[in-house]
DSSP file (Angstrom, degrees, kcal/mol; ACC not computed):
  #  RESIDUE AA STRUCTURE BP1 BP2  ACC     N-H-->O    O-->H-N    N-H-->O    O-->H-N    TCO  KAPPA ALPHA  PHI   PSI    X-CA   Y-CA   Z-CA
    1    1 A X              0   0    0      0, 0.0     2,-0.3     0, 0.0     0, 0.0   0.000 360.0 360.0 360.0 136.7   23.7 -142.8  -43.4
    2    2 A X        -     0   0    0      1,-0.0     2,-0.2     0, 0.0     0, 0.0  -0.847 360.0-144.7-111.1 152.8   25.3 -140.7  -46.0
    3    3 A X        -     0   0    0     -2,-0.3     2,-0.2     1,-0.1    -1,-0.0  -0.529  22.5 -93.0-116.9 165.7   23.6 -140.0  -49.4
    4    4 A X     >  -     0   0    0     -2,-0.2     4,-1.9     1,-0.1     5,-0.2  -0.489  28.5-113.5 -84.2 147.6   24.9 -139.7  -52.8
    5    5 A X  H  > S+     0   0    0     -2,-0.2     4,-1.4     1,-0.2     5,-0.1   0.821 121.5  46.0 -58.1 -25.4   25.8 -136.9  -54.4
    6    6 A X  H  > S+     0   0    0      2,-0.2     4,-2.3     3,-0.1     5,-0.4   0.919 115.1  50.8 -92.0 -47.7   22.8 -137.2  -57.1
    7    7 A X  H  > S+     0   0    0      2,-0.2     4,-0.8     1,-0.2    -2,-0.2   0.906 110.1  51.0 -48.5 -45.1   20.2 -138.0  -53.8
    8    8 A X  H  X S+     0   0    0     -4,-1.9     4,-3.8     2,-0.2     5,-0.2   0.944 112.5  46.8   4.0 -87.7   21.7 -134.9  -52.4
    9    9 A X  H  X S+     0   0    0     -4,-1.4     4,-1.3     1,-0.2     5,-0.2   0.730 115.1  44.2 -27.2 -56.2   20.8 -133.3  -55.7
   10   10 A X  H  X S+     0   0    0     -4,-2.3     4,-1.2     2,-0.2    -1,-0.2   0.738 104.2  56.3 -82.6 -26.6   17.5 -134.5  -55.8
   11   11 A X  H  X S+     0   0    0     -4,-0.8     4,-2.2    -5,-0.4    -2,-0.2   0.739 109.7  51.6 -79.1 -31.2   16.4 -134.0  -52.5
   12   12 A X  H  X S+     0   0    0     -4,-3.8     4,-2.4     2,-0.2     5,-0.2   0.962 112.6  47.7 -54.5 -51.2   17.3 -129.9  -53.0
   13   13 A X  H  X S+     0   0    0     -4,-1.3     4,-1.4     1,-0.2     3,-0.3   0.993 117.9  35.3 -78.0 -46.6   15.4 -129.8  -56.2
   14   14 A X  H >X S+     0   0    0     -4,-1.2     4,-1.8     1,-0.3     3,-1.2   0.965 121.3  54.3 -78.9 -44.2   12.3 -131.4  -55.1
   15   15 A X  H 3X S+     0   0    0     -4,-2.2     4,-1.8     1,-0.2     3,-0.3   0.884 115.9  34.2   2.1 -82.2   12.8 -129.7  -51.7
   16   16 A X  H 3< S+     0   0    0     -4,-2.4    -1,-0.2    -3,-0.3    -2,-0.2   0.453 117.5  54.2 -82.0 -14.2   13.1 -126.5  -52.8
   17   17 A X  H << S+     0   0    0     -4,-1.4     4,-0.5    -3,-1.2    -1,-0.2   0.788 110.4  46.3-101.6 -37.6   10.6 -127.0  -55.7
   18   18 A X  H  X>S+     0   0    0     -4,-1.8     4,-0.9    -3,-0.3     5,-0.6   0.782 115.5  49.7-101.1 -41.8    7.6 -128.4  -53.2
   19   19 A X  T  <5S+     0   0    0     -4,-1.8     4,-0.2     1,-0.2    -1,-0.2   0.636 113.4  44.2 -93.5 -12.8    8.3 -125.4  -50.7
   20   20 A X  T  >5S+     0   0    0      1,-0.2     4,-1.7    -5,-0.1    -1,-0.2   0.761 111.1  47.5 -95.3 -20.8    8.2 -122.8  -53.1
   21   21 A X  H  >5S+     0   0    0     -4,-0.5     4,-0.8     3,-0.1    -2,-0.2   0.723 118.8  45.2 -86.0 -12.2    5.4 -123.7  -55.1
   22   22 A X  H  X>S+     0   0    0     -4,-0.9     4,-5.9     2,-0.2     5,-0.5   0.711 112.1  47.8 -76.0 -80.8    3.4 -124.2  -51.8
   23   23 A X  H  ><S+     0   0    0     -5,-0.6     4,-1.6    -4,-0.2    -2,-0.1   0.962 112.7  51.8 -47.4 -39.8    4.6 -121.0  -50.0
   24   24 A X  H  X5S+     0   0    0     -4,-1.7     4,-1.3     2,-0.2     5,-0.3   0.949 104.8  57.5 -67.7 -48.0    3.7 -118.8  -53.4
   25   25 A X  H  <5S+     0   0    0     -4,-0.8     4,-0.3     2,-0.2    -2,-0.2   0.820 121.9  23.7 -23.8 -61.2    0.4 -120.2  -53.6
   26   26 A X  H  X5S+     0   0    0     -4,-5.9     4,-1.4     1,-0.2    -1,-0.2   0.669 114.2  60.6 -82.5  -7.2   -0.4 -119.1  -50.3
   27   27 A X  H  X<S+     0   0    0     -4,-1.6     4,-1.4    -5,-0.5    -2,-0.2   0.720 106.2  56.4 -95.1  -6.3    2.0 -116.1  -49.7
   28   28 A X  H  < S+     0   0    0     -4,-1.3     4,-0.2     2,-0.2    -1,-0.2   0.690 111.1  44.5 -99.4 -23.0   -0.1 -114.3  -53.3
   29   29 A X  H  > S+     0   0    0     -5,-0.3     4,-0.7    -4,-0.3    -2,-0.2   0.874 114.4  43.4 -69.8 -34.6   -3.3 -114.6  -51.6
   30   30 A X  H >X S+     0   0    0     -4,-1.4     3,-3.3     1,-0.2     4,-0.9   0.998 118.7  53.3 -75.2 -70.8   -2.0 -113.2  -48.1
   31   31 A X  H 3X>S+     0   0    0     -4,-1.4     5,-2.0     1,-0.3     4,-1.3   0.471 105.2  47.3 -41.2 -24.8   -0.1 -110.5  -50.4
   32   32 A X  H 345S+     0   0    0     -4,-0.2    -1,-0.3     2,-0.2    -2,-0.2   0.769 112.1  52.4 -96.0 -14.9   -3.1 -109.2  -52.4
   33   33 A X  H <<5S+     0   0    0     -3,-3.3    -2,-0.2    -4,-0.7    -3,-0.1   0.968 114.2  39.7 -70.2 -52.4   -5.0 -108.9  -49.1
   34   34 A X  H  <5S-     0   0    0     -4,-0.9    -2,-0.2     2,-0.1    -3,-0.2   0.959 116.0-127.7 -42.8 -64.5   -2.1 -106.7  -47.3
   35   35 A X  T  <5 +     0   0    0     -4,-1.3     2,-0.5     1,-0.1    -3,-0.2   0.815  49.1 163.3  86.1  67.3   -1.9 -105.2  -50.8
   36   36 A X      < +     0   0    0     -5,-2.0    20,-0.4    20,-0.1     2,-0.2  -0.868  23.9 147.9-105.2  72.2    1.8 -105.4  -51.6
   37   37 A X        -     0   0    0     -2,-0.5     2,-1.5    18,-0.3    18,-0.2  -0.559  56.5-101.7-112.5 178.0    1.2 -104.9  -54.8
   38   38 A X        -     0   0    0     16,-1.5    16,-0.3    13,-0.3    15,-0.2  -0.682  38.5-132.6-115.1 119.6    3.6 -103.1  -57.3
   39   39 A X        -     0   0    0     -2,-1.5     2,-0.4    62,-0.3    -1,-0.1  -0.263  11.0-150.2 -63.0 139.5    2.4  -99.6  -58.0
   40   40 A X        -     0   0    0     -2,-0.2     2,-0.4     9,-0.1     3,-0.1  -0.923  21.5-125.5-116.3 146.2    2.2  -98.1  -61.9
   41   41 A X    >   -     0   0    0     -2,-0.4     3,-1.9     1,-0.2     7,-0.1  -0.686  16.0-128.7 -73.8 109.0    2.8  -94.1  -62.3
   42   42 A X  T 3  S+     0   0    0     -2,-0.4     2,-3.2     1,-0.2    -1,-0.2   0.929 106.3  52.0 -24.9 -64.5   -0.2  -92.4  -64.1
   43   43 A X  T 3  S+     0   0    0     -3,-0.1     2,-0.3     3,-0.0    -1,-0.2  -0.011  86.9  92.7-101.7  54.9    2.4  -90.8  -66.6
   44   44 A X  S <  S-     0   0    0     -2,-3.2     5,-0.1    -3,-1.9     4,-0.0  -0.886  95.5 -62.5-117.4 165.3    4.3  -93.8  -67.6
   45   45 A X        -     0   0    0     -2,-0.3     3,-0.4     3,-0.1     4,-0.3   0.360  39.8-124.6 -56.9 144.1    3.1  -95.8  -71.0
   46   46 A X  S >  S+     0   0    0      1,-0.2     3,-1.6     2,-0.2     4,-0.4   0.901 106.8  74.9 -77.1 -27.8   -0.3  -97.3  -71.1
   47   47 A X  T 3  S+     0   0    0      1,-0.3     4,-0.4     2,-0.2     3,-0.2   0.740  96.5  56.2 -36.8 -27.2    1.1 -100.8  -72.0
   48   48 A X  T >  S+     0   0    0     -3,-0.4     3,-0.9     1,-0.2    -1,-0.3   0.824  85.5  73.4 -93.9 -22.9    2.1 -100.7  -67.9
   49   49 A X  G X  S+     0   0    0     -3,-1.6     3,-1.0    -4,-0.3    -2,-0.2   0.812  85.6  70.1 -45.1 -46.0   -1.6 -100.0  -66.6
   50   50 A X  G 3  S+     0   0    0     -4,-0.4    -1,-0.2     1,-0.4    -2,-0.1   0.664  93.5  62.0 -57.0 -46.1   -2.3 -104.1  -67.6
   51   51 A X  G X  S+     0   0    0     -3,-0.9     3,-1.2    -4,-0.4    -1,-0.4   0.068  72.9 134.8 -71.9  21.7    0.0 -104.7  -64.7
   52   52 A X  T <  S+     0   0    0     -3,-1.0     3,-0.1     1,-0.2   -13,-0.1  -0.371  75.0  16.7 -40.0 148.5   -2.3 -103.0  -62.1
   53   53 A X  T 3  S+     0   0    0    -15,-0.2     2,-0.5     1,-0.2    -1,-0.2   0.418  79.2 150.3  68.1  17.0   -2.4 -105.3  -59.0
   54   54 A X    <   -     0   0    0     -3,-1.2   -16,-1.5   -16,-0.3     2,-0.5  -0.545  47.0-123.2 -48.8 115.7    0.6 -107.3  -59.8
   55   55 A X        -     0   0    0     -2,-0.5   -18,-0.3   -18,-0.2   -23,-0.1  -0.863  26.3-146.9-103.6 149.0    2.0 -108.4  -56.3
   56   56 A X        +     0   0    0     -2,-0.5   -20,-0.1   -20,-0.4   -25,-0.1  -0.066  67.5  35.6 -83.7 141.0    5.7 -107.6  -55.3
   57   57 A X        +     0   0    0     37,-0.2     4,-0.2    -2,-0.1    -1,-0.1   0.978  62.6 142.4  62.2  57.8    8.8 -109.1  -53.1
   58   58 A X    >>  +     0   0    0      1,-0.1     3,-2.9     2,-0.1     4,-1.2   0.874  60.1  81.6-100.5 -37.5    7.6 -113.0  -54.4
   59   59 A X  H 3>>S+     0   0    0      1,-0.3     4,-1.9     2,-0.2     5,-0.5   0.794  82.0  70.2 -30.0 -31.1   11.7 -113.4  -54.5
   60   60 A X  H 3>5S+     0   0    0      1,-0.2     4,-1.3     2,-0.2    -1,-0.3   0.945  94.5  44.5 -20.3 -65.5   10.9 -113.9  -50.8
   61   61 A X  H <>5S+     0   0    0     -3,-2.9     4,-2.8     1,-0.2    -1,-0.2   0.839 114.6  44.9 -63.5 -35.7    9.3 -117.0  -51.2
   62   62 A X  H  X5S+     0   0    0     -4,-1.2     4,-1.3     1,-0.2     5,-0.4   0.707 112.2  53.6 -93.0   6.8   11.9 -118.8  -53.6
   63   63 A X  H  X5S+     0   0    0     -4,-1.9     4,-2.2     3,-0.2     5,-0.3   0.866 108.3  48.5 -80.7 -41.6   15.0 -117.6  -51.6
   64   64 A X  H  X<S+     0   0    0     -4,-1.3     4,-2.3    -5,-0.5     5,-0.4   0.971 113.7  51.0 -67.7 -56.3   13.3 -119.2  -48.3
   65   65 A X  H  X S+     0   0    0     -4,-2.8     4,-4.5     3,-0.2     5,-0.3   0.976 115.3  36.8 -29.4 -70.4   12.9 -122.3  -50.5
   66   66 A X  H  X S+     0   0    0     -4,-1.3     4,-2.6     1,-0.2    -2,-0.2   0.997 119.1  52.1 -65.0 -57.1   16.8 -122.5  -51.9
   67   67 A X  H  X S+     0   0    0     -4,-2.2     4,-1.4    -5,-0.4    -1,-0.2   0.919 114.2  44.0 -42.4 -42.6   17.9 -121.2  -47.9
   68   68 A X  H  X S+     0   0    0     -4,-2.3     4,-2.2    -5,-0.3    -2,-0.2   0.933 120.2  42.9 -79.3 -49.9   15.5 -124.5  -46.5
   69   69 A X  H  X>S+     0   0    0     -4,-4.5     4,-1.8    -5,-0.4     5,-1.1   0.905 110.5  53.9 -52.7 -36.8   17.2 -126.8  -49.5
   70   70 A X  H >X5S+     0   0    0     -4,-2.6     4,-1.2    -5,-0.3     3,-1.2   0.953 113.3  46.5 -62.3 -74.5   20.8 -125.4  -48.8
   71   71 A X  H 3<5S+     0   0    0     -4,-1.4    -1,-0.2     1,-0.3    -2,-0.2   0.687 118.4  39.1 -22.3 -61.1   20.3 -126.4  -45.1
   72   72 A X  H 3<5S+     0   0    0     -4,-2.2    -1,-0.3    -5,-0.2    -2,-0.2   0.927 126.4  16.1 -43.0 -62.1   19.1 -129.5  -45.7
   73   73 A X  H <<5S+     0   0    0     -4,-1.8    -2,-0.2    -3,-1.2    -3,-0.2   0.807 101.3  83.0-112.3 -74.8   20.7 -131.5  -48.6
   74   74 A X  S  <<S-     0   0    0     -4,-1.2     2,-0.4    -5,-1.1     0, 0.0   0.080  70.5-121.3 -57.4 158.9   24.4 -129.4  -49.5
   75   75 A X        -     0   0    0      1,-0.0     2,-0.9     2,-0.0     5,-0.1  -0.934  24.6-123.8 -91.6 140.7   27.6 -129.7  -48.0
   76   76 A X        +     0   0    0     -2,-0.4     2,-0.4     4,-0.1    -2,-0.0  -0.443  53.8 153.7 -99.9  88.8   28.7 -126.5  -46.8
   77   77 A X    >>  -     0   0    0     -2,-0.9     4,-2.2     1,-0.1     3,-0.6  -0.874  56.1-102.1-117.2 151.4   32.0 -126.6  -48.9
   78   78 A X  T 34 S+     0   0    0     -2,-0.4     4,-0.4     1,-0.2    -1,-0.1   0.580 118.5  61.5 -65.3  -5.6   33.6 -122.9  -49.8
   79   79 A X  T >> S+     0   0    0      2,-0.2     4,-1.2     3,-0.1     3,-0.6   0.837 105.9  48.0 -42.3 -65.5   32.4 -122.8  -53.3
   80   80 A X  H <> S+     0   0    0     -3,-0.6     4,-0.8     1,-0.2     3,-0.4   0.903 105.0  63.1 -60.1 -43.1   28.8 -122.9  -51.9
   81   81 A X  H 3< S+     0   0    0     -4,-2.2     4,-0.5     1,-0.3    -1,-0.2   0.635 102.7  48.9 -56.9 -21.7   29.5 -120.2  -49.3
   82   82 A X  H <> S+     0   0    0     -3,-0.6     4,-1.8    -4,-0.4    -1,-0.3   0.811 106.7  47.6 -89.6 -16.9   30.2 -117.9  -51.6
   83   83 A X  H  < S+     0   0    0     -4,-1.2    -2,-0.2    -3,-0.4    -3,-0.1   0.383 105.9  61.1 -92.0   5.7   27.4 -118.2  -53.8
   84   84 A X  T >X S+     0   0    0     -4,-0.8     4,-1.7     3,-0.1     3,-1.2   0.629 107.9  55.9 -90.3 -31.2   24.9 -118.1  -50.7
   85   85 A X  H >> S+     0   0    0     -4,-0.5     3,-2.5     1,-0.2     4,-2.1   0.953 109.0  35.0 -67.8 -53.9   26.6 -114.8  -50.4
   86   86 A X  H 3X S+     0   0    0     -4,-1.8     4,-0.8     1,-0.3    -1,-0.2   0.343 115.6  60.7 -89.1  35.3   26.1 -113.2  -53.4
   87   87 A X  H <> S+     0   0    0     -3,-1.2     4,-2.3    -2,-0.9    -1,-0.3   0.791 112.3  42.9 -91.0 -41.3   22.7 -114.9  -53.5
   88   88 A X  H XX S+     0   0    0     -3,-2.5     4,-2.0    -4,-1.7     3,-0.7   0.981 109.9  48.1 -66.6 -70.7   22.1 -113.2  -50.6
   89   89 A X  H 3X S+     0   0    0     -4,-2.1     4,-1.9     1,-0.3    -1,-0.2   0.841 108.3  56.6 -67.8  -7.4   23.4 -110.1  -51.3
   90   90 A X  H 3X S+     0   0    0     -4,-0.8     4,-1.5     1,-0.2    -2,-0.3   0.853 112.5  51.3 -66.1 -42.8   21.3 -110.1  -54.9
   91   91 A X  H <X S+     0   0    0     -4,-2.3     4,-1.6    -3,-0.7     5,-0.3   0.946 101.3  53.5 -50.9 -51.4   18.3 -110.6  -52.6
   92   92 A X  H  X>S+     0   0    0     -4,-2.0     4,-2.0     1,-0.3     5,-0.9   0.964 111.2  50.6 -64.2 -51.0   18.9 -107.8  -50.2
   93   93 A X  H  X5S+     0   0    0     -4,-1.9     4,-1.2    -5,-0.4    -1,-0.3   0.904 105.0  55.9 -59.0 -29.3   19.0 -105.6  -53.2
   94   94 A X  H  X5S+     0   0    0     -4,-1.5     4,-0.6     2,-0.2    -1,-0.2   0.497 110.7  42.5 -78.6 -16.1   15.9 -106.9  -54.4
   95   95 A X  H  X5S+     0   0    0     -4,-1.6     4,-1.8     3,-0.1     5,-0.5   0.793 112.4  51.1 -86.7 -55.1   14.0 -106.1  -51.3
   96   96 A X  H  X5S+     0   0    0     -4,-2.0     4,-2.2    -5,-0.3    -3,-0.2   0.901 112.2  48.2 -77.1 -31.0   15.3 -103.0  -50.7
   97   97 A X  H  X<S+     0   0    0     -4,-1.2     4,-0.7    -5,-0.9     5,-0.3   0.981 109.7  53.3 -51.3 -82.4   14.5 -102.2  -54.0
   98   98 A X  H >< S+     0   0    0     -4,-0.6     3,-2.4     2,-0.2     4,-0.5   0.805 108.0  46.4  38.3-129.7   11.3 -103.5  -53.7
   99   99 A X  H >X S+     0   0    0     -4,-1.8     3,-5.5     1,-0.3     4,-2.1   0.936 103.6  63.9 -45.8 -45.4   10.3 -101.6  -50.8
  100  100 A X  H 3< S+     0   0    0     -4,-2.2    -1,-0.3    -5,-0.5    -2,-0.2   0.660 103.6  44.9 -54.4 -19.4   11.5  -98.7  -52.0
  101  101 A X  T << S+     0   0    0     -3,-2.4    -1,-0.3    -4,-0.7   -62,-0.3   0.261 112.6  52.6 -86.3  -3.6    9.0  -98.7  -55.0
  102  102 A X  T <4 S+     0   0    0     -3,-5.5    -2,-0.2    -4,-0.5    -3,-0.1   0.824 111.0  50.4-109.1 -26.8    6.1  -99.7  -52.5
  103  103 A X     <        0   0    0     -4,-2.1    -1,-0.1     1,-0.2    -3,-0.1   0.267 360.0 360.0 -80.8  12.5    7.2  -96.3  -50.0
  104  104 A X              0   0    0     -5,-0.3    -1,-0.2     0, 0.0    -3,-0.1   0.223 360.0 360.0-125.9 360.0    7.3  -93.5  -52.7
């Protein structure tokens, strides 16, 4: 049975909307326990201390949402292939960034 472009539409957002708000929920509890949290430098401005124990790399969660929506619901037309790359590659940069702040 083939669905309409606005059922399509709707089935991403609420998709994507129900798995992220789910997954963040649990993945900030798991995350403060590991303690992937975002480190602050003594000598940078005291206004940044407030953010003590902030946790880090939640982009995880809502890329794994929009990747489980894409899959689902879109048609894989070449428009969409490219903006799963550079979704992708704005992710990878955002991990690797990321870790790099959680390893110095």
């Amino acid at each position: 049975m083939c669905c309409s472009a606005l059922e399509r539409v709707l089935g991403a957002f609420l998709t994507s909307f129900l798995c992220v708000g789910f997954a963040i929920k649990w993945g900030l509890s798991c995350k403060k326990v590991q303690s992937l949290v975002q480190p602050i430098r003594c000598d940078g401005p005291a206004s940044h201390h407030k953010k003590t124990g902030t946790p880090t790399m939640g982009g995880i969660f809502v890329i794994g949402g929009i990747f489980l929506s894409l899959f689902l619901w879109i048609r894989w037309i070449f428009c969409i292939k490219v903006l799963w790359a550079s979704l992708m590659g704005f992710a990878m940069l955002g991990l690797w960034d990321d870790g790099r702040k959680l390893c110095h």
